[in-house]
Wavefront OBJ file of the C-alpha trace (Angstrom):
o trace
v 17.974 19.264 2.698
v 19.718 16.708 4.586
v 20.980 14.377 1.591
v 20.647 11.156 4.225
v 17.293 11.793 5.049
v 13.877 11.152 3.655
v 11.236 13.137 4.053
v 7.622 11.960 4.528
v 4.377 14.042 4.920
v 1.188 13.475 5.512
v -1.193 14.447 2.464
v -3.935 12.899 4.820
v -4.210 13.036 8.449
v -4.807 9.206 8.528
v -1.566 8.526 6.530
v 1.175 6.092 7.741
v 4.775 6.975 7.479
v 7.063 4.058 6.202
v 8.778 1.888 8.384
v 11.824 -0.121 8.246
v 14.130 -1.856 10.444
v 17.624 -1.629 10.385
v 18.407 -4.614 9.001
v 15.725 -4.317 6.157
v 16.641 -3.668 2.734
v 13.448 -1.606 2.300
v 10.141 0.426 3.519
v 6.997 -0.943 4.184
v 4.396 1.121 2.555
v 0.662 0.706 3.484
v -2.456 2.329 2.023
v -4.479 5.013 2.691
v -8.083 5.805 2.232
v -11.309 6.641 3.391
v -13.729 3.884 2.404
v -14.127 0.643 4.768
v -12.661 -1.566 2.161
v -11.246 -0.974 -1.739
v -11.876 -3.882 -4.386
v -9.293 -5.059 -6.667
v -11.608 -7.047 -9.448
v -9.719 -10.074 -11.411
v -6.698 -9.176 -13.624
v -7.496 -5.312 -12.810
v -4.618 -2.578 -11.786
v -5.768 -0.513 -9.238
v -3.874 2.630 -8.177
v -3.801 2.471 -3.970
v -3.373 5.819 -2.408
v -1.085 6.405 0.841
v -1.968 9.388 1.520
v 1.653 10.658 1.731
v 3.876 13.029 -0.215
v 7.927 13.163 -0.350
v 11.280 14.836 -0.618
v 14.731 13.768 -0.502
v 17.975 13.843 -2.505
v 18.695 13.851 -5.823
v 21.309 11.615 -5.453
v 18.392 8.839 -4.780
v 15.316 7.347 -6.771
v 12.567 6.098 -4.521
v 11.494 2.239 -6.305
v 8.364 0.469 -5.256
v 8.811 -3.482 -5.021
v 6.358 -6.334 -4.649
v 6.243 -7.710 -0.910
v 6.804 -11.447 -0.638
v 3.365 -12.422 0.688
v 1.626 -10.061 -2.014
v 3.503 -12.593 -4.801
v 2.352 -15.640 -2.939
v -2.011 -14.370 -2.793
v -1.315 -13.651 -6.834
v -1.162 -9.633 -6.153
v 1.401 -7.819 -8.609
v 3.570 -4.910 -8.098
v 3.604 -2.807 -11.580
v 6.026 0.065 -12.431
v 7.010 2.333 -9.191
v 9.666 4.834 -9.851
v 9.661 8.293 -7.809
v 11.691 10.216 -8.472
v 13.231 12.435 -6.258
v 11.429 16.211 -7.304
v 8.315 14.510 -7.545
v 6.198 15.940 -4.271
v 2.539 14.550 -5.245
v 0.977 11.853 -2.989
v 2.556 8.232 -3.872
v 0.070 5.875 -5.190
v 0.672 2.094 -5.714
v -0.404 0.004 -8.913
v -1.465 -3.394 -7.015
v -2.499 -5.870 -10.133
v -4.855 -8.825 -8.868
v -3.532 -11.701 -10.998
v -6.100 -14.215 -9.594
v -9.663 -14.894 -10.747
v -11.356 -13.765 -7.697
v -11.213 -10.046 -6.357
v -8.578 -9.030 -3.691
v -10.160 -7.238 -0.948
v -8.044 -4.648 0.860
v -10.242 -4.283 4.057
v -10.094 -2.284 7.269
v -9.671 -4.592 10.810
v -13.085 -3.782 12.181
v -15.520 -3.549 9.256
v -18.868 -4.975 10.394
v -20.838 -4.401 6.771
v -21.660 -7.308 4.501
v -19.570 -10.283 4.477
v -21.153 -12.011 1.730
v -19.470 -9.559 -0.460
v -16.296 -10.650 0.055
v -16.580 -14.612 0.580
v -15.048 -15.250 -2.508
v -12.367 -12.877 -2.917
v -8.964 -13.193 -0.631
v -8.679 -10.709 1.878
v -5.644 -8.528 2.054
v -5.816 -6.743 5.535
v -5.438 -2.886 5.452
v -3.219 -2.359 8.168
v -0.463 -4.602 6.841
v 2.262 -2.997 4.298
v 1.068 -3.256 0.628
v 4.382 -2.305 -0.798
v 7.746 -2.079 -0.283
v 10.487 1.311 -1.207
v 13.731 0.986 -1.802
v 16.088 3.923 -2.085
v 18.726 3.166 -4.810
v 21.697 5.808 -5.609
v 21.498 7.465 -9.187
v 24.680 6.940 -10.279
v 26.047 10.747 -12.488
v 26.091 10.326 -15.509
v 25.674 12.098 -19.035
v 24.441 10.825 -22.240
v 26.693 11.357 -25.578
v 25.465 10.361 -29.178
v 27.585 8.319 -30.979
v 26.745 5.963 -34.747
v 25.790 2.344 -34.331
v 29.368 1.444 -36.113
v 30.821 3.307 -33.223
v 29.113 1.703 -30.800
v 29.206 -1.614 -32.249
v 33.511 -1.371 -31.832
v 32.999 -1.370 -27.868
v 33.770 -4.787 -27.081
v 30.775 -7.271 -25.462
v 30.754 -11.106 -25.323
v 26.647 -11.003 -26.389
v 27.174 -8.055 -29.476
v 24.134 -8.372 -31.012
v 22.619 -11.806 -29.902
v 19.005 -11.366 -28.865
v 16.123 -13.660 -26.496
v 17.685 -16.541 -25.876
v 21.209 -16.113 -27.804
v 23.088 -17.159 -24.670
v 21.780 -20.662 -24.861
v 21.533 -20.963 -20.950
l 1 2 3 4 5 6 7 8 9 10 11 12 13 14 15 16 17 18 19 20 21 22 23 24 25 26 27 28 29 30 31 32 33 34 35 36 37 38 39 40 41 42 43 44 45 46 47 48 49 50 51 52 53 54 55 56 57 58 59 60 61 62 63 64 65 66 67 68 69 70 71 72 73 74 75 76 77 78 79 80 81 82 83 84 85 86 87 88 89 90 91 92 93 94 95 96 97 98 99 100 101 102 103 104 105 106 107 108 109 110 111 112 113 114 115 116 117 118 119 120 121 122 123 124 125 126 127 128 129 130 131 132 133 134 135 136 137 138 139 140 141 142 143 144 145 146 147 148 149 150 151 152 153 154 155 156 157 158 159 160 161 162 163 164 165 166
């Protein structure tokens, strides 16, 4: 395996593979599914297939991220870590933090509108997500006692929330 490479397949046929421009920082990730539209109700985590599997080195951890515009309609981001083995289909955990339902729905879909005409529309072909490749730093884990550890020098020690008075 190439260790500058990811690899992408496509667990289904319909799947989009990630696209980023040079300049970007990371991915764009979109979903993946079979039904005309998928309903995220209020304050509900919904796990969004993409209907794509990967590989790539060990040296890297794959990390989901929030898009910008997702923030701005109220649509969360929760925990995305994958790692590098891992060679299941990626799903996304999309939160709706609003009190209407988000509506991820296909360009095209001529079913009924009334459905949706309180929930915001988030369209299906745009990116849902963004991945970020970050390098795993080496490193190995040694037990030591808490007066050991407490003899390291730090500027906080043991101040907790809010002990920095910034």
């Amino acid at each position: 395996m190439n260790n500058r490479i990811i690899y992408f397949a496509k667990v289904k046929e319909q799947a989009i593979i990630p696209t980023k421009r040079e300049e970007d920082g990371a991915f764009d990730i979109y979903a993946c599914f079979e039904e005309d539209y998928m309903i995220i109700e209020p304050h509900e985590t919904k796990m969004i297939p993409t209907g794509l599997a990967s590989a790539f080195s060990a040296d890297y951890v794959a990390i989901l991220k929030e898009r910008g515009s997702n923030g701005s309609k109220g649509i969360g981001q929760r925990a995305g870590v994958i790692d590098s083995g891992y060679r299941g289909e990626w799903f996304v955990p999309l939160t709706n933090h609003n009190p209407v339902p988000v509506v991820i729905l296909k360009e095209g879909y001529e079913g009924d509108q009334e459905t949706f005409k309180d929930a915001i529309i988030y369209p299906y072909e745009k990116g849902m997500s963004q991945c970020i490749l970050v390098e795993v730093p080496k490193l190995r884990t040694e037990e030591i006692s808490y007066e050991e550890l407490l003899k390291f020098e730090s500027e906080r020690g043991t101040g907790m929330l809010g002990s920095s008075g910034k």
